[in-house]
Structure formats: structure tokens, C-alpha cells
C-alpha positions in Angstrom: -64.4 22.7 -199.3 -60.6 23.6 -200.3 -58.9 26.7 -198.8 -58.3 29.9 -201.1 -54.9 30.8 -201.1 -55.4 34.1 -200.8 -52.3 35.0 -199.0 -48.7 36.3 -200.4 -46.1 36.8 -198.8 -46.1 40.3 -197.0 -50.0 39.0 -195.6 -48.0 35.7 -193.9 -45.4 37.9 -193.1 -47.5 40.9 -191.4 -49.6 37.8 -189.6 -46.4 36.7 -187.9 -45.2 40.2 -186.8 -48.8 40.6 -185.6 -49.1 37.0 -183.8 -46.1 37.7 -182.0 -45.9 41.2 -181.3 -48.2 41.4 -178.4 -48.6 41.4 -174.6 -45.3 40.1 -173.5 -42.9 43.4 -174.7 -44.6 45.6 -172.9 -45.1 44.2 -169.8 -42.2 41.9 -169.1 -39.3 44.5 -169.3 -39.8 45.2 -165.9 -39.5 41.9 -164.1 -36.3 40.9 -166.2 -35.1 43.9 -165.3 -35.5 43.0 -162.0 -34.5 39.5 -161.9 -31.2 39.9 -164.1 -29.9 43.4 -162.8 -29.0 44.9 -165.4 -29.9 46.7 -168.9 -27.6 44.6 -170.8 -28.1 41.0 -169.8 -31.8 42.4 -170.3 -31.3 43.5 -174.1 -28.9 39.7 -174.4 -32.1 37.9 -173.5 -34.5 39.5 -175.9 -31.3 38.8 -178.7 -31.0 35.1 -177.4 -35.0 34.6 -177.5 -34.6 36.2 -181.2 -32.6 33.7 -181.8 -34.1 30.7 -180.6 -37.3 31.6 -182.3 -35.4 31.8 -185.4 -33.9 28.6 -185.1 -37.4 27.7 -184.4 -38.7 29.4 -187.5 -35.8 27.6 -190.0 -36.7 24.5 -188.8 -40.6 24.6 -189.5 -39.9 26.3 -192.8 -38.6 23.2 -193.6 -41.9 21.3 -192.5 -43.8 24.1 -194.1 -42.0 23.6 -197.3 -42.3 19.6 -197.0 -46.0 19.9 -196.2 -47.3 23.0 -197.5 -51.0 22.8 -195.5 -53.1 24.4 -192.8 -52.8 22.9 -189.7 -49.6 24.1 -187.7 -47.8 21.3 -185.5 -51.6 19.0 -185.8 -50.6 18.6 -189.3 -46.2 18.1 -188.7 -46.8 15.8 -185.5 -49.4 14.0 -187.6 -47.0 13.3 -190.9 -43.7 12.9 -188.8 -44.3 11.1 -185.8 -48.1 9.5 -185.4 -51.8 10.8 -186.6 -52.4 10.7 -182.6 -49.1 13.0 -181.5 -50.6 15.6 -184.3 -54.2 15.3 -182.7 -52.7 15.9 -179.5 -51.1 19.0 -180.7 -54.3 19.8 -182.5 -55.6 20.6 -179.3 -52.9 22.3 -177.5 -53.0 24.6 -180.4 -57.2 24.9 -180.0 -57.0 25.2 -176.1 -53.4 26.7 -175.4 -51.9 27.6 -178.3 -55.0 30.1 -179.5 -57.6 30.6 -176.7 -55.2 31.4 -173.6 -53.0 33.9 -175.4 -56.5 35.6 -177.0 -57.6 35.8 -173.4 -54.5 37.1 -172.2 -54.2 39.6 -174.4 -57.7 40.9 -174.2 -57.2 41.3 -170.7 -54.0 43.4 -171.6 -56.1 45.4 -173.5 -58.5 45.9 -171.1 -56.2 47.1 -168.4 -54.5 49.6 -170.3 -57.9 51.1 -171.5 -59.9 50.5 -167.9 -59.1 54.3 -166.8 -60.6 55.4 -170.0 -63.9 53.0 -169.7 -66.9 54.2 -168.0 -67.2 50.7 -166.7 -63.6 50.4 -165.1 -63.9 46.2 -165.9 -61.2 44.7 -167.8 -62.7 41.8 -168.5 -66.0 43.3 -170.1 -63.6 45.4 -172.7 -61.7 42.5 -173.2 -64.9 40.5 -173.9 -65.9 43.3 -176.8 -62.5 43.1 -178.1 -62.7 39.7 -178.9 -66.3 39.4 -179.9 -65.3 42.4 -183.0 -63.0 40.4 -184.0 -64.6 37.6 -184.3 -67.6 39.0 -186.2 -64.6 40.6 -188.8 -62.4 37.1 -189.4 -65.7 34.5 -188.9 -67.7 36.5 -191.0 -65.8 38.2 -193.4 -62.3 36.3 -194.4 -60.7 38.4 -197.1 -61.8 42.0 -195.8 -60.2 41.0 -192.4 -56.9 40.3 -193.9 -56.3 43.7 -195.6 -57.5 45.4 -192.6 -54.8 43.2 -190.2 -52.3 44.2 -192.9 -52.9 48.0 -193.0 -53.2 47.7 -189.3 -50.0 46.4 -188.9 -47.8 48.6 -190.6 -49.6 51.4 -189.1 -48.1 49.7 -185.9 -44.9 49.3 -186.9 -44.6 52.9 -188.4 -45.7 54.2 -184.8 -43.6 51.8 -182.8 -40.6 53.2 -184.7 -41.8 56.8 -184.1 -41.5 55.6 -180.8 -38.3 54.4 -180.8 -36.8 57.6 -183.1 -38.3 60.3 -180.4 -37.3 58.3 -177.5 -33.2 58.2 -178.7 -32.1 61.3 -178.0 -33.7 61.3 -174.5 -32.3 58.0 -173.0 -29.9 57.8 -170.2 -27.6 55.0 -171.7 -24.9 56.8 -169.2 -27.4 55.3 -166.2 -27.6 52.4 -168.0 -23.8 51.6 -168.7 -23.3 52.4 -164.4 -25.3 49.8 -164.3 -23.7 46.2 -164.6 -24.6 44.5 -161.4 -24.2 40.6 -161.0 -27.3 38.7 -162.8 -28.5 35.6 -161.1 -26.5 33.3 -163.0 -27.6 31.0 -165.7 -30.7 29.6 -163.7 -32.2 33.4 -163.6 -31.5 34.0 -167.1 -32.8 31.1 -168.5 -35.7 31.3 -166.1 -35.9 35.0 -167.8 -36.1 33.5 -171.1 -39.1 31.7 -170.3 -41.1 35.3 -170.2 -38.9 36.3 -173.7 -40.0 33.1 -175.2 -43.8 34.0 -174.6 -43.3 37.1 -175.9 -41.6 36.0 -179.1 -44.5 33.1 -179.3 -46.0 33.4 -182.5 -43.4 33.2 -184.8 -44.8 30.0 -186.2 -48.5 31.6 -187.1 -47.9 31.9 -191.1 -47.8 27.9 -190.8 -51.6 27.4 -189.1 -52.7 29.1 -192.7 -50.6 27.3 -195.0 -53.1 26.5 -197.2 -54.6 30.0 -197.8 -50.8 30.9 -198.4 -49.8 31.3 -202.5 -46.9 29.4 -203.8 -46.2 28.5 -200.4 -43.2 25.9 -200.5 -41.1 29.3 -201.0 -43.1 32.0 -199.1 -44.1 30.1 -196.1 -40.6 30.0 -194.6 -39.6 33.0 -195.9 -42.6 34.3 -194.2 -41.4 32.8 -190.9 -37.7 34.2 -191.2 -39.0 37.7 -192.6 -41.3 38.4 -189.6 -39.1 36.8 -186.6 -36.3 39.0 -187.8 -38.2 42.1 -188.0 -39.6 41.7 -184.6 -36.2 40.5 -182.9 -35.1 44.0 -184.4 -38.5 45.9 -183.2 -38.3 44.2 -179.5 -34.2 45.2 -179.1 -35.3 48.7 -180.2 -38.0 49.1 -177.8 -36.2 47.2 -174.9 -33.3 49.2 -175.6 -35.7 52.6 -175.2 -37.2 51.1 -171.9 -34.0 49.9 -170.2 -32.2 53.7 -170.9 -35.3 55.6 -170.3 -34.8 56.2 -166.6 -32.5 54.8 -163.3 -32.5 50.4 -163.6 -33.9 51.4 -159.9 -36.5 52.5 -161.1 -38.1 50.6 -163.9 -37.0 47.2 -162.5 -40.5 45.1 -161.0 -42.9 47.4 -163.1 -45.8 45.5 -165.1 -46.4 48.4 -167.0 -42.8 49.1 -168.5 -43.9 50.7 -171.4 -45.9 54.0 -170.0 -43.4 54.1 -167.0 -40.9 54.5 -169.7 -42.8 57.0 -171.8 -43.5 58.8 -168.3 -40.2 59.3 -167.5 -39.0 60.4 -171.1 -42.0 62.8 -172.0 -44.4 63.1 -169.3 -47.9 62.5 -169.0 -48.8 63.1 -172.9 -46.1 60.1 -173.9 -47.5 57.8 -171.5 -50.7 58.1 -172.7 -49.6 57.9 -176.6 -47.9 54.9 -175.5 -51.1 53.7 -173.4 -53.0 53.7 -176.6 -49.8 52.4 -178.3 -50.0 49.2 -176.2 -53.2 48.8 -176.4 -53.5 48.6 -180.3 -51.0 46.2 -180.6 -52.6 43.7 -178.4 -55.9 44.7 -180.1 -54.0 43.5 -183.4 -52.1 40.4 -181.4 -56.1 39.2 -181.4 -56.8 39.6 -184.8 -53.6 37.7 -185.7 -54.7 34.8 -183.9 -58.0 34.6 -184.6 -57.4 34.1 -188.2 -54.9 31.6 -187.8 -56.3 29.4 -184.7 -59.4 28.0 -186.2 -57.8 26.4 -189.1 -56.6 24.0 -186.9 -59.8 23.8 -185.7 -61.2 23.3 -189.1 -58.2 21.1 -190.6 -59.0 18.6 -187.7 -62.8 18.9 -188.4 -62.3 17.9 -192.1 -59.8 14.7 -190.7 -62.3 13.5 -188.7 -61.3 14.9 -185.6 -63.8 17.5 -184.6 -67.4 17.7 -185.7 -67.9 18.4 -189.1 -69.6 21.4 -188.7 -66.4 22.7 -188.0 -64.8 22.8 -191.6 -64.3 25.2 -193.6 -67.6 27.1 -194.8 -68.8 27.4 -198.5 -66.2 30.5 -199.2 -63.1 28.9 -197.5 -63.7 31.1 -194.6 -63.6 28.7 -190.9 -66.7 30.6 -189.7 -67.8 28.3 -187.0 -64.6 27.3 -186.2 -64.0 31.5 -185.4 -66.4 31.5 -183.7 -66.1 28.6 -181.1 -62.0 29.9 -181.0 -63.6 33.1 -179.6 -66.0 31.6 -177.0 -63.0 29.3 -175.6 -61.0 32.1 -175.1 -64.0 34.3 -173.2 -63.7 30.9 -171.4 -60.2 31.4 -170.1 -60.5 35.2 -170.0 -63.5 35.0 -167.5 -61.9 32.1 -165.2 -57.9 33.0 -165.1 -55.5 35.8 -164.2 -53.5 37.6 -166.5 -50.1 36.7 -165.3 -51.0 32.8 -164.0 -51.9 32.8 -168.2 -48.4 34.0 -169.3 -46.5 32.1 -167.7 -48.5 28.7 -168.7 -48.5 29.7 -171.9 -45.4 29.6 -172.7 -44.0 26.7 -170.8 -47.1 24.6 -172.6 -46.4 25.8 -176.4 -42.6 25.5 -175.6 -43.4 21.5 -175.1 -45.4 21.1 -178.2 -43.0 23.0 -180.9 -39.9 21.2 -179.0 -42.2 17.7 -180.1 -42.9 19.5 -183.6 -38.7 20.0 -184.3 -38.2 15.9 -182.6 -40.5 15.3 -185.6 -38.6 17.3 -188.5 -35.6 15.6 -186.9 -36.8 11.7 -187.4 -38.1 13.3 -191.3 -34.4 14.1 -191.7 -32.7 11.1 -190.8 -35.4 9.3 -192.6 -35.5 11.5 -195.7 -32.0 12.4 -195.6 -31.1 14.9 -198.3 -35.2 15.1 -199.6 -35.6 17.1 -196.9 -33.3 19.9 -196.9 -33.3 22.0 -193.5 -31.3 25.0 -193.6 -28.7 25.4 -190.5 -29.2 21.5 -190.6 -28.2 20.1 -187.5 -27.4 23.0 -185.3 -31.0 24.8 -185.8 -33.1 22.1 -184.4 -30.8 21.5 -181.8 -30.1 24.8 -180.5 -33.6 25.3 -180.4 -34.1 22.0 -178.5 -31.4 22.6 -175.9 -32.9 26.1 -175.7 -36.6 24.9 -174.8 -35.1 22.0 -172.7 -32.9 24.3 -170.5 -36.5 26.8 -170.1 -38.2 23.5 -168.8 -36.0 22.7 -166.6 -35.5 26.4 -165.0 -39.6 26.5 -164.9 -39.9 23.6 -163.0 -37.6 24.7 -160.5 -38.7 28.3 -160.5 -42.2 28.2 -161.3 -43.2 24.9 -160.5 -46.7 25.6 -160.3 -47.6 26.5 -163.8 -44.7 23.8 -164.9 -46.9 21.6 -163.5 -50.3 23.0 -164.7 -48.6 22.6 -168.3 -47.8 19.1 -167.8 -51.2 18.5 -166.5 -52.9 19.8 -169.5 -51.0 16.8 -171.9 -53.4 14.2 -170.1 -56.3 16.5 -170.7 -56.1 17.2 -174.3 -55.2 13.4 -174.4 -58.9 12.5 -173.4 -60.3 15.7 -175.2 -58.6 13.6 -178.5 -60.4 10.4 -177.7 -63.5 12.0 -177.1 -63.1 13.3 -180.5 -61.9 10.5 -182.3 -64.9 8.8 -181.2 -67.2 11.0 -183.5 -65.3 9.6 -186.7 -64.2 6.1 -185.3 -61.1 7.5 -185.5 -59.5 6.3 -182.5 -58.6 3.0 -183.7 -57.1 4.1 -186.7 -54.6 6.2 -184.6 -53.9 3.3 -182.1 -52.9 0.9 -184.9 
């Protein structure tokens, strides 16, 4: 069955500002607070992991211009480097890439709502959340796209209410007192792991490439269009957090965002922002579960996955959905929130640093038939950027470094237990 490009460009857009906007703004404000000492080296790390993503995003625009499909980094690592190093992706994407940021984020969700639910369990809101969603992308394709776009710009419109109150009430006097010594380059780029979660998502609009119109010139527009908007949104609402009150007290907190609104308006703006928070992570699921199981489904119709897995009759991945939801009520039922974070990121960071190694063997094979714009210093800034995080996580955070690096090995068999439904494994191996 062929996809239905149903997409233009402010859909792909909206998906990425969706996909990436999520559970890592709110929440990590407080421990990079803490770890670099002060407001400004904060707001340089949220501009730094702006910029990384958008070297990021220039450099699979050019992948998403060379090979305008569904499929993400499956279908680049497949085409660049070997059908195998794509298949591995493939399932990074499935498992990591999707499911444990789904799970995540429903847990978010659940937290901020839990003193409003009569059942007080995180997990069991969480579990709703992602069910609905399901049901609304599995079941019904194009309604679920105009309700994630009108869903998004509702949002947006409140995050920059947000933003427009806050203003006039921030201390940026406290703030600017405040320029104590940061931890040096280690701590910073050991911050920038957390940033680089949070800004994770800035490569969604290429998982649904082939529901995307005319996309050799809206796919990477797509990706520059949303990662600047959000590198603007996430300066505007760290810069709201960090001025909102004393460095003293804001630095450590999980829950930034409310302690923020606490301090600048009392109880009624922390629980606007409460609901706030909430409804973007709400949205951060929806984003993903439209875009995860076309991997799914892309490796389904290579032979990779069961077939029952492609695409159904109207284009919609409907199975696919739903076996992306029941993987992440895996994760959300057997993980904690913060142990999922932090392997997140340093998991995804290893498979889009593979994806740009592949755009940069296309180059020097294609030469000039593959133009890359900010060609070389975009792939390699964003290589030297991910390199420098992997390095800091292993020292700082070696266990989930280490829980990353286990997973490669895992997905490894997952792929030959799946090739072996096709008699696919010897193709790749030749």
C-alpha cells in the first residue's frame, strides 16, 4: 500500500515543534541550574543545544532531500552505509527512539496531573494518555493530524502568553548578581546531555517523509522551521524560569516550571502552568505516535518486521500504532522517569551521530549531487558536539552510558531475529 502524502509544510513543521517540545524544558531547568551556577551559562546551553540540533537538522535535510521517504535514520543508514546499519537503527528508533520518550512523557504527564486524579497513580494516567492517542493516530490518520496541528498552535499561543506576563515580573537584577564559577567544560557539556534530550525531536518530519507533499523542498525546510522556533520558545521560557526568583532558589528543582510560576504569581500561575505542562507533554505523545510507526511499517514492507505491520488499506500504520503504544506501556510500567531521560538521549545521540557519518561518506562519494548546506562545518560541529556529550556521559553518568551501549547488541539480535522472517539476513551480510 503507498503512503498518502497528505502533509504540507506547516503539518511537518507543527510535528517537529510538537516532537520536541516536551518533557525535558520543564523539568531540567532546575538541575542545570544547579550544576552550572548560573542563569547565563544556563540560557548559553539551551542556545548551544539550539544550535547543535540545527546543525543536526541541515544535515538530514540534505538526506531528506536525497531520499525523500518514510523511515528516519532506518531508511539514511540503510542507503548510505549498509541495509544492516539502517535495520539497526530501525530498531533504536522502534525501541528508544519512540517507546521510551512516549513512556517518559506519559509519566510527566501523570505527575503533574496526580494531585488532581482521584487515583493519585501516575502511571495509570499515563497509561490512558497513551491508549487515546493511540485509538486517534491508529485509527483515524488524517483527523489526528489537524487535531495535533490546532493543538499545537494553541500551545504555542499559551506558552507565549506565558512568557509576555511573566516579563515584567522577573528579577533579571538577581539574575545578573548572579555569575558564579560553572564547572568547567566537563559540567557544561555534561549539561548539554539533558539540553540535547530536550531538543530531541527535531528530526520527526523525516520518520513521515512519505506522507509529506513535494517533500525534496518542504522536508528540510520543515526541520529548519520548527528547530528554530523552538530554540526561540525554550530561550524565552528558560529565560522566564532562570529571572523568576533567587538562582538559590530554583537551582535542583524537578519541577522548574510551577516553582517559577509560584514565585511570579502565586498559587493560580502555578497551576495554569501545571495544566500548561501537562498539555504539552500530552501533545509530545501525539507527535510521536504519528511518526514512530512508520518506521515500524517502512521496515515491515522491507521485509524486516512482520508484514502485518505495513501500512493498512488507507495509508494509515494502524497495527504498527498500535504495537508503538504497547512497547511504550512496556517501558512506562518497568522504568523511572529520570533513569529514562537520561538513556534517552545518550542512545538517540549515537544513532543520529551514525546517520550524519552516513551523509558524510554520500558527500565525498556524490560530491556536488549532494548538496549540504553549511557543508563541512554542519556535520562536523554536530559530530564533535555528540562526541564531546559521550564522552562527558561516560564519565558522569556511566551507568546509563553504559545501558545505551548495551542496547546496540540488543537491537543487533532483535534485527536478526527479524531478518529471519524474510530471509533477509543474508542479503544484509553479503
Amino acid at each position: 500500500m503507498h503512503e498518502v502524502r497528505r502533509l504540507g509544510l506547516p503539518s511537518a513543521s507543527l510535528l517537529v515543534v510538537a516532537s520536541m517540545v516536551g518533557s525535558g524544558v520543564f523539568t531540567t531547568g532546575g538541575f542545570l541550574l544547579e550544576a552550572l551556577r548560573s542563569p547565563w551559562l544556563v540560557l548559553l546551553a539551551w542556545l548551544a543545544g539550539g544550535a547543535i540540533a540545527a546543525c543536526g537538522a541541515l544535515s538530514y535535510g540534505a538526506l531528506a532531500q536525497r531520499f525523500p521517504e518514510s523511515g528516519g535514520e532506518y531508511l539514511f543508514l540503510s542507503r548510505t552505509l549498509h541495509p544492516a546499519a539502517g535495520n539497526v537503527a530501525g530498531w533504536v528508533s522502534v525501541v528508544v527512539g519512540f517507546s521510551a520518550p512516549m513512556a517518559a512523557a506519559a509519566y510527566g504527564f501523570g505527575e503533574y496531573l496526580a494531585p488532581w486524579m482521584p487515583w493519585h497513580a501516575p502511571r495509570l494516567t499515563g497509561t490512558l494518555l497513551l491508549a487515546a492517542f493511540a485509538l486517534l493516530h491508529g485509527a483515524h490518520g488524517p483527523a489526528g493530524a489537524w487535531v495535533q496541528n490546532f493543538a499545537v498552535v494553541f500551545k504555542l499561543a499559551l506558552m507565549a502568553g506565558f512568557v509576555l506576563l511573566a516579563w515584567p515580573r522577573l528579577a533579571l537584577e538577581a539574575g545578573a548578581a548572579a555569575r558564579g564559577e560553572g564547572g568547567g567544560f566537563g559540567a557544561f557539556f555534561s549539561a548539554l546531555i539533558w539540553v540535547s534530550f530536550s531538543y530531541s525531536g527535531w528530526n520527526a518530519a523525516v520518520y513521515l517523509g512519505g506522507e509529506v507533499r513535494d517533500p525534496e523542498r518542504n522536508l528540510p525546510r520543515a526541520l529548519l522551521l520548527g528547530t528554530g522556533l523552538v530554540t526561540v520558545l525554550y530561550l524565552a521560557l528558560n529565560t522566564a524560569f532562570m529571572f523568576s526568583a533567587a538562582p538559590e532558589a530554583l537551582a535542583g528543582k524537578a519541577d522548574i516550571g510551577r516553582a517559577a510560576a509560584l514565585a511570579l504569581g502565586g498559587s493560580v500561575w502555578a497551576d495554569f502552568m501545571t495544566l500548561l505542562v501537562a498539555f504539552a507533554l500530552s501533545l509530545s505523545v501525539s507527535a510521536m505516535m504519528m511518526a514512530g510507526p512508520r518506521v515500524s511499517a517502512c521496515m515491515a514492507r522491507d521485509g524486516h518486521l512482520p508484514p502485518w505491520l505495513s501500512l493498512h488499506e488507507d495509508g494509515t500504520p494502524r497495527r504498527a500504532t498500535f504495537l508503538q503504544c504497547a512497547l511504550s506501556l512496556l517501558l512506562l510500567w518497568s522504568a523511572g522517569f529520570k533513569d529514562l531521560l537520561t538513556y534517552t538521549g545518550f542512545t538517540l545521540g549515537l544513532s543520529t551521530a551514525a546517520t550524519v557519518c552516513g551523509l558524510i561518506r554520500l558527500r565525498l562519494k556524490e560530491g556536488d549531487a549532494c548538496p549540504v548546506i553549511g557543508w563541512p562545518w554542519a556535520p562536523l560541529i554536530y559530530l564533535l558536539a555528540v562526541l564531546a556529550m559521550t564522552a562527558a556521559a561516560l564519565v558522569r553518568q556511566p551507568q546509563a552510558a553504559l545501558g545505551g551501549l548495551a542496547t546496540l547488541p540488543a537491537v543487533w539480535v532483535l534485527r536478526r531475529i527479524g531478518a529471519s522472517w524474510s530471509g533477509n539476513a543474508r542479503s544484509e551480510t553479503r
